[in-house]
C-alpha positions as CSV (number, residue, x, y, z in Angstrom):
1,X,24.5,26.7,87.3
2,X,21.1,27.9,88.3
3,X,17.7,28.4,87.4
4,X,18.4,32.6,87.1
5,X,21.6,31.8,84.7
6,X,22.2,30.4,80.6
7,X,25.9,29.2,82.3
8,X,26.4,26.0,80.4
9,X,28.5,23.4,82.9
10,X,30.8,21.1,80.9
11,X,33.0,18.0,82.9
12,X,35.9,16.3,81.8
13,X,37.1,13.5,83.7
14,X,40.7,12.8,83.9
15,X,41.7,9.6,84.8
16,X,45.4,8.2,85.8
17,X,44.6,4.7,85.9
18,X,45.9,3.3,83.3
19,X,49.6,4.9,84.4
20,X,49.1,3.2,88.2
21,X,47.9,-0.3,86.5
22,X,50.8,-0.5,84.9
23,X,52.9,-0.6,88.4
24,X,51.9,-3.8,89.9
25,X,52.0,-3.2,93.8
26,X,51.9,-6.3,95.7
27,X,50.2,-7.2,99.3
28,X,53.5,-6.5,100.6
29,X,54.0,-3.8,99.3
30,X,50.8,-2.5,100.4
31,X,51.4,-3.3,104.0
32,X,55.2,-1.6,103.6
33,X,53.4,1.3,102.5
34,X,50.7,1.5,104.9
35,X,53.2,2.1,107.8
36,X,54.9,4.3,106.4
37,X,52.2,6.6,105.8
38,X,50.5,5.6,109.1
39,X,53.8,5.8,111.3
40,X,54.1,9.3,110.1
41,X,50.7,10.7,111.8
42,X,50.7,13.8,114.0
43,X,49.0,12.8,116.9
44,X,47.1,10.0,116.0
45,X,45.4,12.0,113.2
46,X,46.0,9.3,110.8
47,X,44.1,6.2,111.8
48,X,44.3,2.8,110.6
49,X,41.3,2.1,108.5
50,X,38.5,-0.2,110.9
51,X,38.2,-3.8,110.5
52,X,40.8,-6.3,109.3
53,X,43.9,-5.0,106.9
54,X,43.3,-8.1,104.9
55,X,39.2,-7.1,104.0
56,X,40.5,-4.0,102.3
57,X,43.4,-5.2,100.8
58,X,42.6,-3.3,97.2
59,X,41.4,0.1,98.8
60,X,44.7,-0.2,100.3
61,X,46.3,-0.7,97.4
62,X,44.7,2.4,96.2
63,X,45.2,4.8,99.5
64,X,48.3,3.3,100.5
65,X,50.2,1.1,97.6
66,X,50.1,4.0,94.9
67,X,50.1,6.6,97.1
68,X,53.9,5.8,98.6
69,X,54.6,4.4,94.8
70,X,54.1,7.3,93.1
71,X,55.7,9.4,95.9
72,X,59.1,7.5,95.6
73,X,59.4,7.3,92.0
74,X,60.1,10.5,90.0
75,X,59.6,8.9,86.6
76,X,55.7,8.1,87.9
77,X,55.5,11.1,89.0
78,X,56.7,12.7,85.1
79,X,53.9,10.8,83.6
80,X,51.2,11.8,85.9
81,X,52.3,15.3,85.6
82,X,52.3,15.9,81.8
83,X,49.2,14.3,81.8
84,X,47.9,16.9,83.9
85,X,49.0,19.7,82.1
86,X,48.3,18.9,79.0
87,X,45.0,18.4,79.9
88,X,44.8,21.8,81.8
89,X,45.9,23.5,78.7
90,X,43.3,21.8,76.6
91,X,40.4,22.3,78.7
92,X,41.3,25.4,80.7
93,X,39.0,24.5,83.6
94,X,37.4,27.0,86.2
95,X,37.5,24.3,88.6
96,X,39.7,21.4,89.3
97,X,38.5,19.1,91.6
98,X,40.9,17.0,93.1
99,X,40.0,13.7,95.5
100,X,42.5,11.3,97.3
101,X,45.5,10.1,94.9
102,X,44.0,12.8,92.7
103,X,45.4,15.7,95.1
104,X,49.1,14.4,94.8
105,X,48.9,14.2,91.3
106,X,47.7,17.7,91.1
107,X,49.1,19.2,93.2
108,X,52.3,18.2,92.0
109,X,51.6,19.5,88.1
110,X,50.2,22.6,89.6
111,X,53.6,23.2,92.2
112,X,56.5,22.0,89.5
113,X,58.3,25.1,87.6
114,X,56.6,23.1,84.7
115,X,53.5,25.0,85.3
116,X,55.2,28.2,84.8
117,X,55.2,27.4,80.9
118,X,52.8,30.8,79.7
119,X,49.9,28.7,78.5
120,X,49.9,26.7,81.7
121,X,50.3,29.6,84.2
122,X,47.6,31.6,82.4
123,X,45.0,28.6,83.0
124,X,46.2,27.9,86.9
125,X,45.5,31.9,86.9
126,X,41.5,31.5,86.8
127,X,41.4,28.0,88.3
128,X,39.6,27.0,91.6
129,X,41.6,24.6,93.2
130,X,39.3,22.0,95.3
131,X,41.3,19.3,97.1
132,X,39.6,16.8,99.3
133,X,40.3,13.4,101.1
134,X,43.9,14.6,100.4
135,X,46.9,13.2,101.8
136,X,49.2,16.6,101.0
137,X,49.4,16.9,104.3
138,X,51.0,13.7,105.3
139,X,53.9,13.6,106.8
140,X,55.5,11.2,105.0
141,X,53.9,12.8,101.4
142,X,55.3,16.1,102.8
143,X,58.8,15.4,103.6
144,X,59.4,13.0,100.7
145,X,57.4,14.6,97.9
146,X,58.0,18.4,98.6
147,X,60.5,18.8,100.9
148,X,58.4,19.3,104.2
149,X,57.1,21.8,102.9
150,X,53.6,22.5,101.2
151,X,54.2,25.6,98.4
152,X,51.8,28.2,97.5
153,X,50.0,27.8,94.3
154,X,49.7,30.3,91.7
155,X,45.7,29.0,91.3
156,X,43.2,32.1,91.2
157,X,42.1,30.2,94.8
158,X,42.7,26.5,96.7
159,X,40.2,25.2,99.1
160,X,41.0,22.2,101.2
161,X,38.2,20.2,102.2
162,X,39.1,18.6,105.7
163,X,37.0,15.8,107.1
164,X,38.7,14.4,110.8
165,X,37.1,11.1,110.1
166,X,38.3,10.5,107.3
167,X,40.8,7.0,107.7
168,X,42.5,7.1,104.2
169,X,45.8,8.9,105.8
170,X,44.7,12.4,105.4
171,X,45.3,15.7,106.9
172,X,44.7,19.2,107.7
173,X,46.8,21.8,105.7
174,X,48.6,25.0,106.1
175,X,49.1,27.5,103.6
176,X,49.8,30.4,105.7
177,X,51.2,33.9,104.9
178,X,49.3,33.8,101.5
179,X,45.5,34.6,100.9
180,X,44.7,32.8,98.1
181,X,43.9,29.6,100.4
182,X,41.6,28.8,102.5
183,X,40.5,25.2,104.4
184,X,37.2,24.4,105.0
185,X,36.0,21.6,107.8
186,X,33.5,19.1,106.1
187,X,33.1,16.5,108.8
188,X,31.3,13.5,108.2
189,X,30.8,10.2,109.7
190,X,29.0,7.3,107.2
191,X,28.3,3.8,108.3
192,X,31.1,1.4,107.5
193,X,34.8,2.2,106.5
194,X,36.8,5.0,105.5
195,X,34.7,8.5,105.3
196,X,36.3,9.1,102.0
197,X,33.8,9.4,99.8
198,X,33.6,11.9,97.1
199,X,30.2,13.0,97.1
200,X,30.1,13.4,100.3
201,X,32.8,16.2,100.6
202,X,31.1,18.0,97.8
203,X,27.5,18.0,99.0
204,X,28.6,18.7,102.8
205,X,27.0,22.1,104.2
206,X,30.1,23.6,104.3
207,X,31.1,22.9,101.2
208,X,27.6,24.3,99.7
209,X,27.9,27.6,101.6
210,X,31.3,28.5,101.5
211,X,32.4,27.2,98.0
212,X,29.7,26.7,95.9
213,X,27.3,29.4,96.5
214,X,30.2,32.2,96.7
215,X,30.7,30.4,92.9
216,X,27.2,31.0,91.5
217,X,27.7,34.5,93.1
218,X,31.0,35.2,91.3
219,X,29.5,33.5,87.9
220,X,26.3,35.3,87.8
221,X,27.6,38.9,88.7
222,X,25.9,38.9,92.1
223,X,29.6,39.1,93.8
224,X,32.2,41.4,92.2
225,X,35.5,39.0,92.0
226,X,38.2,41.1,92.6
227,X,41.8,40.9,90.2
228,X,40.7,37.8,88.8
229,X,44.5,37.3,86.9
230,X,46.0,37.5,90.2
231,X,46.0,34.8,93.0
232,X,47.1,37.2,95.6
233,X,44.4,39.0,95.7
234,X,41.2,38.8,98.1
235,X,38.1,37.4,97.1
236,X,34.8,36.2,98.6
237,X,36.7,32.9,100.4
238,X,39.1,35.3,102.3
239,X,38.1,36.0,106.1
240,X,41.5,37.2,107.5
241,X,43.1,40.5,107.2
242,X,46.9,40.9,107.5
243,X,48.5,42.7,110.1
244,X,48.8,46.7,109.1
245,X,51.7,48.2,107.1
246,X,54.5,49.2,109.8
247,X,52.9,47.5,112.9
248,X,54.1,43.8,113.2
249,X,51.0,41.7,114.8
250,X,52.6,40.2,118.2
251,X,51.5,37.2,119.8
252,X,52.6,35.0,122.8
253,X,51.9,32.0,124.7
254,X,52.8,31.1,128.2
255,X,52.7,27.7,129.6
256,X,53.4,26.8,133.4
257,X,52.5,23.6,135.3
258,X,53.7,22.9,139.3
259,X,50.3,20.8,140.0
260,X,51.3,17.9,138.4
261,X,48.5,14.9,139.4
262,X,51.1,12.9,140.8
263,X,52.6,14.6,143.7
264,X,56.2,12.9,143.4
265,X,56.1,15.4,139.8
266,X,55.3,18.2,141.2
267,X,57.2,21.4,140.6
268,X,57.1,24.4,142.2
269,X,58.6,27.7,139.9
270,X,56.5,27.3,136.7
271,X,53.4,28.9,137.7
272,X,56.1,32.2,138.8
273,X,58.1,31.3,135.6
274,X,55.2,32.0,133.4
275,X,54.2,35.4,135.3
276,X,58.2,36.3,135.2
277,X,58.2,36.0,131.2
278,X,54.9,38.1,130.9
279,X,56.2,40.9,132.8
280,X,59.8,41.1,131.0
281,X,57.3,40.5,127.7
282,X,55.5,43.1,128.6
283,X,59.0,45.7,129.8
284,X,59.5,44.6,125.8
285,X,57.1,46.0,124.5
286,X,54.3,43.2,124.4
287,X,50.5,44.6,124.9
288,X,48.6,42.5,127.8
289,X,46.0,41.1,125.1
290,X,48.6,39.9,123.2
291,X,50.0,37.3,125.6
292,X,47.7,34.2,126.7
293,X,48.5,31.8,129.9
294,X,47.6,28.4,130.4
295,X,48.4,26.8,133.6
296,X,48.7,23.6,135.8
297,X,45.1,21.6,135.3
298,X,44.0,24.3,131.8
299,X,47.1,23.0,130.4
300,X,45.9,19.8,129.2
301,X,47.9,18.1,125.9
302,X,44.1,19.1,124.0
303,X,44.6,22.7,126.0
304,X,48.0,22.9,124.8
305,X,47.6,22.6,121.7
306,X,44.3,24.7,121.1
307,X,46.1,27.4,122.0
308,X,49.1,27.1,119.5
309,X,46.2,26.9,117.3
310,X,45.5,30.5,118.5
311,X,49.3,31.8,118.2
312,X,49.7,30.8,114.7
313,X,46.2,31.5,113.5
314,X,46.4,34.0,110.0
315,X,50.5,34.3,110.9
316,X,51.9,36.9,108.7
317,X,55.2,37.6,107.1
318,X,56.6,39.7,109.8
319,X,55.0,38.7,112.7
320,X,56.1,38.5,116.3
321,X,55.4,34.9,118.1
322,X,56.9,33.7,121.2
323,X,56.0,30.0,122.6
324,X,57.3,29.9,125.9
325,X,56.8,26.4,128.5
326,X,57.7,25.8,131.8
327,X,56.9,22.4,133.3
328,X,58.4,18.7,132.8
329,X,59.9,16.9,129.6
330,X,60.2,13.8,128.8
331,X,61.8,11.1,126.3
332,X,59.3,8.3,125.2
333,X,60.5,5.2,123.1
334,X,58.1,4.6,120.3
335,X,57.0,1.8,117.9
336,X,57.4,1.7,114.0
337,X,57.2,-0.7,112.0
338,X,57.1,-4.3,112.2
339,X,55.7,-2.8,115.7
340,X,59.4,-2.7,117.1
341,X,60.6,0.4,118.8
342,X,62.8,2.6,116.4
343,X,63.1,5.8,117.6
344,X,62.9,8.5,121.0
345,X,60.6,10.7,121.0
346,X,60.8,14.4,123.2
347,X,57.7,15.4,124.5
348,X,56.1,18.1,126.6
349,X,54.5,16.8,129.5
350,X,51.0,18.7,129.8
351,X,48.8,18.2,133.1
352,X,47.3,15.1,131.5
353,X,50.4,13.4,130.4
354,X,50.4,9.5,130.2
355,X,53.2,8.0,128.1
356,X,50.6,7.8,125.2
357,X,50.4,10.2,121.6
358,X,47.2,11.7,122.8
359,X,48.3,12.8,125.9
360,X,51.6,14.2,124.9
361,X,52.5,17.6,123.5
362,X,56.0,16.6,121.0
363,X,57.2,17.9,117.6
364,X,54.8,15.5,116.0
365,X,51.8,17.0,117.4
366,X,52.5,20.5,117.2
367,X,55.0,21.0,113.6
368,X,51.7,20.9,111.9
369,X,51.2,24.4,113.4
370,X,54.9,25.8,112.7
371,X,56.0,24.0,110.2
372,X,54.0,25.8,107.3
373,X,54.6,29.7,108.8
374,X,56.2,32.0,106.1
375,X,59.7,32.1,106.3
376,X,59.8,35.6,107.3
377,X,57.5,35.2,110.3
378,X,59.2,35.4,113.6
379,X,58.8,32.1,116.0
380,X,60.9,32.3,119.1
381,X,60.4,28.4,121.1
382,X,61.6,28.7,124.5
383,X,61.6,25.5,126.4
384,X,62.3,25.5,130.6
385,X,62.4,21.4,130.8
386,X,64.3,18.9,130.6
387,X,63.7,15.5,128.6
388,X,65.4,12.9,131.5
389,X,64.2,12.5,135.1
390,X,66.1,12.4,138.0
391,X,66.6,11.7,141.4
392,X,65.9,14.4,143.4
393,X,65.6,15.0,147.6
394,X,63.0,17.7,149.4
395,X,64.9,21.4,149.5
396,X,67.3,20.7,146.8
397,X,67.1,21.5,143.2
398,X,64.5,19.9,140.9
399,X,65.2,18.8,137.6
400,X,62.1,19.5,135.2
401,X,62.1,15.7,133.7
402,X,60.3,12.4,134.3
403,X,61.5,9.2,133.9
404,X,59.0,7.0,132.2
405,X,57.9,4.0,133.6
406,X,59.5,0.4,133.4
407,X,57.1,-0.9,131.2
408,X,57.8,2.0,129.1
409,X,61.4,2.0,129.6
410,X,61.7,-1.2,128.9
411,X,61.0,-0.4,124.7
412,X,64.4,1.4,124.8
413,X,66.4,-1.4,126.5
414,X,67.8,-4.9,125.3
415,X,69.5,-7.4,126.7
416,X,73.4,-7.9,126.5
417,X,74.3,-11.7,127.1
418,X,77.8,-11.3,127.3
419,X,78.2,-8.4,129.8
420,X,74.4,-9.9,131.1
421,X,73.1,-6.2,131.6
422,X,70.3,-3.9,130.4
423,X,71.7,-1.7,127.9
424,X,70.4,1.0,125.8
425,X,68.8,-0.5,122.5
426,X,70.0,0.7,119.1
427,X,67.7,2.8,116.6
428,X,68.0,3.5,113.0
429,X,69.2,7.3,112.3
430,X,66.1,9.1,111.2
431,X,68.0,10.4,108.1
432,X,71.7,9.8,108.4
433,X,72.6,12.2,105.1
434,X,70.5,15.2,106.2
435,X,73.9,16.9,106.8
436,X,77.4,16.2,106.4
437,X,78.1,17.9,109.5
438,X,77.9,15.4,112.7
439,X,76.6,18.6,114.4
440,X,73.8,19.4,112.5
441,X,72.6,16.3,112.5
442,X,72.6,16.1,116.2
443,X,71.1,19.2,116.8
444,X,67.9,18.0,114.7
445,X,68.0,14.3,115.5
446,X,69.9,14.2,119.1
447,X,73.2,12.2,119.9
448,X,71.5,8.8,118.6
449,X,70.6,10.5,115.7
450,X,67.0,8.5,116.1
451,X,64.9,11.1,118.5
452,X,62.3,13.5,117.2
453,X,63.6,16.9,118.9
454,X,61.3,19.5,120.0
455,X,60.7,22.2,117.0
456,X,62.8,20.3,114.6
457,X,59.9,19.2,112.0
458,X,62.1,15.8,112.6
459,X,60.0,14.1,110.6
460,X,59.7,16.3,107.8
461,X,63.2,16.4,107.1
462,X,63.7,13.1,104.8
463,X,65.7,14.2,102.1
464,X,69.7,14.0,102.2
465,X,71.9,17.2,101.5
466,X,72.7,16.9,98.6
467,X,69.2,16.4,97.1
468,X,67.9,19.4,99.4
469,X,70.9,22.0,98.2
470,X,69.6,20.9,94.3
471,X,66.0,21.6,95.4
472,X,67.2,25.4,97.6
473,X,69.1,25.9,93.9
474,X,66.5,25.0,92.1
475,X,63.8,27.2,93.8
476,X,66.5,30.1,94.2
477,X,65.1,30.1,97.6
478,X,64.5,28.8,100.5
479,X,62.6,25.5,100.9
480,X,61.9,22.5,103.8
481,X,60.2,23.1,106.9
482,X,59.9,26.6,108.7
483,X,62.8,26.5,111.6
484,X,61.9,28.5,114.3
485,X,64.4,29.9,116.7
486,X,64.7,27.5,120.2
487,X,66.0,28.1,123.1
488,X,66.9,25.4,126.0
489,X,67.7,25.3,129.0
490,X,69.9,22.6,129.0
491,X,71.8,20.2,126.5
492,X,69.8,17.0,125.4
493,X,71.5,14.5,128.3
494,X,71.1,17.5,131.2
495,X,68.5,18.2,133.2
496,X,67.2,21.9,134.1
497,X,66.8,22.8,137.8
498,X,64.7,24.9,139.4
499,X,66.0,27.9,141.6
500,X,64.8,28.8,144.9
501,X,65.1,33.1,144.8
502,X,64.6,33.8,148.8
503,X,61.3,31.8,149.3
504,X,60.1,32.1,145.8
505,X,61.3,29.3,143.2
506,X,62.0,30.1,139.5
507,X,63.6,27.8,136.6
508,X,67.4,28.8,137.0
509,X,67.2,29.0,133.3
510,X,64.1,30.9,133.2
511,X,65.2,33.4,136.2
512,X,68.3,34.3,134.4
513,X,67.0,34.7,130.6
514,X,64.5,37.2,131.6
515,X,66.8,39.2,133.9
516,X,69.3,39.7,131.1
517,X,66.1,40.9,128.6
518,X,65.1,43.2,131.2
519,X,68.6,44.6,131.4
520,X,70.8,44.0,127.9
521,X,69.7,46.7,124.9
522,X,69.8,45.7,121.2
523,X,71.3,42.3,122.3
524,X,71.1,39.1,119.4
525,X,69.6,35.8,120.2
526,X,73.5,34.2,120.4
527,X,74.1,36.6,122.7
528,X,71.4,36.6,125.2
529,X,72.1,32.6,125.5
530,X,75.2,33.3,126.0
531,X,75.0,35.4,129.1
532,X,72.7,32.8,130.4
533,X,75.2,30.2,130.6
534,X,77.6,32.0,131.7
535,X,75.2,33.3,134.4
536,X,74.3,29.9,135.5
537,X,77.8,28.5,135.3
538,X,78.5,31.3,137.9
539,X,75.4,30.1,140.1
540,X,76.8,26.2,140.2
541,X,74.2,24.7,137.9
542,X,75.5,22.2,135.5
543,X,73.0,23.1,132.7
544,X,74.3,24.6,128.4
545,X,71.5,26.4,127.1
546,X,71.7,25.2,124.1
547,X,69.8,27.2,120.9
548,X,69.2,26.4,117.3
549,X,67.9,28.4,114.4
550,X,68.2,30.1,111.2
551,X,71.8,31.5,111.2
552,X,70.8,34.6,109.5
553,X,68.4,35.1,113.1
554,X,70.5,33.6,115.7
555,X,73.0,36.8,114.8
556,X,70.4,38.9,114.4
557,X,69.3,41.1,117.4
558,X,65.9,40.4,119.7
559,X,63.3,42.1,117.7
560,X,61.5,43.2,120.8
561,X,62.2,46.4,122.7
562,X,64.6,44.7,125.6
563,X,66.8,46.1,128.3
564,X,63.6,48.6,129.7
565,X,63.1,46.6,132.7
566,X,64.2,49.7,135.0
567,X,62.0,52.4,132.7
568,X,59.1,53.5,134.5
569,X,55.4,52.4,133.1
570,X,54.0,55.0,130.5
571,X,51.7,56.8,132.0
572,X,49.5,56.4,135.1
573,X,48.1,53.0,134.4
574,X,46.2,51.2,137.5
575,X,48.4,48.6,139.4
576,X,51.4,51.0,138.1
577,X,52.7,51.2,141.7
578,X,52.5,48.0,142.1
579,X,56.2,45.8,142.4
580,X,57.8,43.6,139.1
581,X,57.6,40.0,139.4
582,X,60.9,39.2,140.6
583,X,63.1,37.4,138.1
């Protein structure tokens, strides 16, 4: 291992191939399979590989045909997965290194309750864990192989190696709440296609100074490994502390945009809805330096979302985190495959909004930050939009929507010869037996049951009820996506309208939420979106909050300090004399 150690290095190679070769996966099936991996990218992290489809047919194969092969086929999967473990048993490795197909096939034997078996826990209890080029984090691996879910491993530690340029449908990963993971960025760029190649993950810079070295160190003596028999424990890979006993960590972020760049979208009580919600934060118990801002031209779709990177960042079981956003919605119609528009897509509509993935801000770019949280962190959603445009004269209300543009439009519409009208096109549910309730299914997929909903992890949820109550039994607890709890401020086909308060304008929706926090003690989250409505029914706005969550939370009471709005500031702080934002 070095030149100051005896450590003898031995390899084994394990190789799966002669299990794939067996399946014989046509060009067709390669090109089926490359969509559906492709389709399923977060924000245009998942890239089609450069240059012709047809001049990497066989790498194709390889990242694409026996990836989505092996994913849909549970005997496949049985044979991959004995093989594995067998062969951990046998060798008892320190370190597994894990590349491409590799990682599923892995990660799968190390996840299964077959690795529980004594022999096989005991070896994944001093095993380094090093996946790379790894399509875990695919959408369409995640929701079909584990439930939408990626599970903690009981490895002594798992690095993820993350290049953004690699092509072969890979992506970041989340294992949050736990801190025997860590994820390291090894970006590189090589001449030609793909920048998935083996070697180069394991010689990056990164790799050298964060994984191996801290190796040598633990192997030689020079670092002291702490609790080596138990994964939960820290180590030399572990930068992040968790939040101290009996003080849950609180976080929030605040989003606000008036100054749209098209002055027919401009709004005018976002800006004052964003300063509203961090003062009635604040009145619950929320320290200043715990709440960020980003408004009008800062709230770019990349601005956006760096900062969710910040909210979530080292999230704890038992943390506090509020996403709050004030501006326009929209609804775009997107393509799948065969490049034919199957399904609606809600988005945010940041300052630098277009009608295009990279300039959007919807559950597809933004579940890979929620998605993974530990079940027991706390993630309140509150969106003050609307996802419709509408007509709208000067002095009367505004509805917090945009209607896209014809060309745009026009992917949602087809042409009805006998009534010889435009009418609304017909998608394909997203997952028609994800409940047996028409409800539930609504509330995650909207009325056409085809439309990726805000802070659903829509396209995480594949598998049908029945398969996903066997999996919850299984587990003996829960599994799928995190849900965090959303509020609206309207129903899916409404629109949400700004209110003018004297000559200052709020969101109606926004106005009334944070005047009932400011005045309601111990009230639940059912409640307060209760009083809303009924507030705003009173007011002559036709807009239903509407809110989704957890059961178990939605009855549960607002776990910050509300109804202090009319306390007086503790202590002589400066500015203490100074009014509350109304609202």
């Amino acid at each position: 291992m070095g030149p100051d150690t005896d450590t003898e290095l031995n390899f084994k190679f394990l190789t799966y191939d002669p299990i794939f070769e067996r399946t014989d996966i046509s060009f067709a099936d390669t090109l089926g399979a490359f969509w559906k991996l492709a389709r399923s990218g977060l924000g245009g992290l998942f890239r089609q590989p450069r240059g012709p489809i047809t001049n990497v047919s066989d790498r194709l194969r390889w990242t694409a045909g026996y990836v989505v092969a092996w994913v849909e086929n549970e005997k496949f999967q049985q044979e991959t997965r004995t093989l594995v473990l067998e062969t951990l048993r046998e060798f008892k490795p320190d370190v597994v290194l894990a590349h491409s197909l590799g990682s599923l096939v892995t990660y799968n034997a190390f996840s299964h309750a077959e690795a529980a078996e004594s022999e096989t826990a005991k070896a994944l209890l001093n095993t380094h864990y090093v996946t790379f080029g790894s399509q875990i984090g695919n959408p369409f691996v995640l929701g079909n192989l584990t439930y939408g879910r990626v599970q903690p491993l009981a490895v002594r530690h798992w690095h993820h190696l993350y290049n953004e340029h690699d092509d072969v449908f890979t992506a970041p990963l989340r294992v949050q709440g736990v801190d025997n993971f860590n994820q390291l960025l090894t970006p590189f760029d090589l001449p030609g296609a793909g920048d998935h190649d083996a070697a180069a993950y394991l010689t990056h810079v990164v790799t050298q100074t964060s994984f191996w070295r801290p190796l040598v160190d633990v192997a030689t003596g020079r670092f002291k490994a702490i609790g080596l028999a138990a994964p939960s424990n820290a180590g030399p890979w572990n930068r992040s502390l968790p939040a101290a006993a009996g003080s849950p960590r609180r976080k929030a972020l605040l989003i606000g945009i008036d100054e749209y760049p098209d002055a027919a979208n401009r709004l005018s009580g976002c800006v004052n809805d964003v300063f509203s919600m961090s003062a009635t934060l604040q009145d619950c118990g929320f320290e200043p330096d715990q709440i960020r801002v980003c408004l009008n031209d800062r709230a770019t779709a990349d601005g956006i979302l760096s900062r969710l990177e910040w909210l979530v960042d080292g999230a704890q079981p038992g943390d506090q985190l509020v996403f709050f956003y004030s501006g326009h919605g929209a609804r775009v119609p997107e393509y799948g495959l065969h490049e034919e528009p199957d399904r609606l897509t809600e988005t945010l509509v940041p300052y630098d909004f277009d009608w295009t993935p990279a300039r959007s801000v919807s559950d597809e770019q933004i579940n890979g930050f929620y998605a993974q949280l530990p079940y027991e962190t706390q993630l309140l959603m509150i969106f003050d939009c609307c996802h419709s445009g509408s007509m709208h004269r000067d002095g009367a209300a505004r509805a917090r929507g945009i209607t896209p543009p014809d060309d745009i439009r026009h992917r949602q519409l087809r042409w009805n010869r006998d009534e010889e009208m435009w009418v609304e096109r017909d998608f394909t549910p997203l997952n028609d037996e994800f409940s047996r309730r028409a409800s539930q299914k609504q509330a995650f997929f909207g009325s056409n049951l085809a439309t990726v909903r805000l802070g659903r992890s829509a396209l995480l949820r594949v598998s049908d009820q029945k398969s996903y109550d066997h999996a919850k039994k299984a587990r003996g607890a829960p599994t799928g996506p995190f849900l965090p709890v959303i509020i609206e401020a309207c129903g899916e086909e409404q629109f949400s309208y700004e209110y003018r308060h004297g000559a200052t304008s709020y969101g109606a929706f926004t106005f009334c939420l944070t005047s009932i926090l400011r005045k309601e003690k111990n009230i639940t989250f059912r409640r307060l979106v209760e009083l809303a409505t009924e507030r705003l029914e009173r007011l002559g706005y036709h807009q239903k909050p509407q809110i989704l969550g957890p059961a178990v939370d939605l009855d549960a009471k607002v776990p910050f300090e509300t109804g202090r709005g009319g306390k007086a500031p503790a202590g002589k702080l400066p500015g203490s004399a100074t009014p509350r934002t109304s609202g």
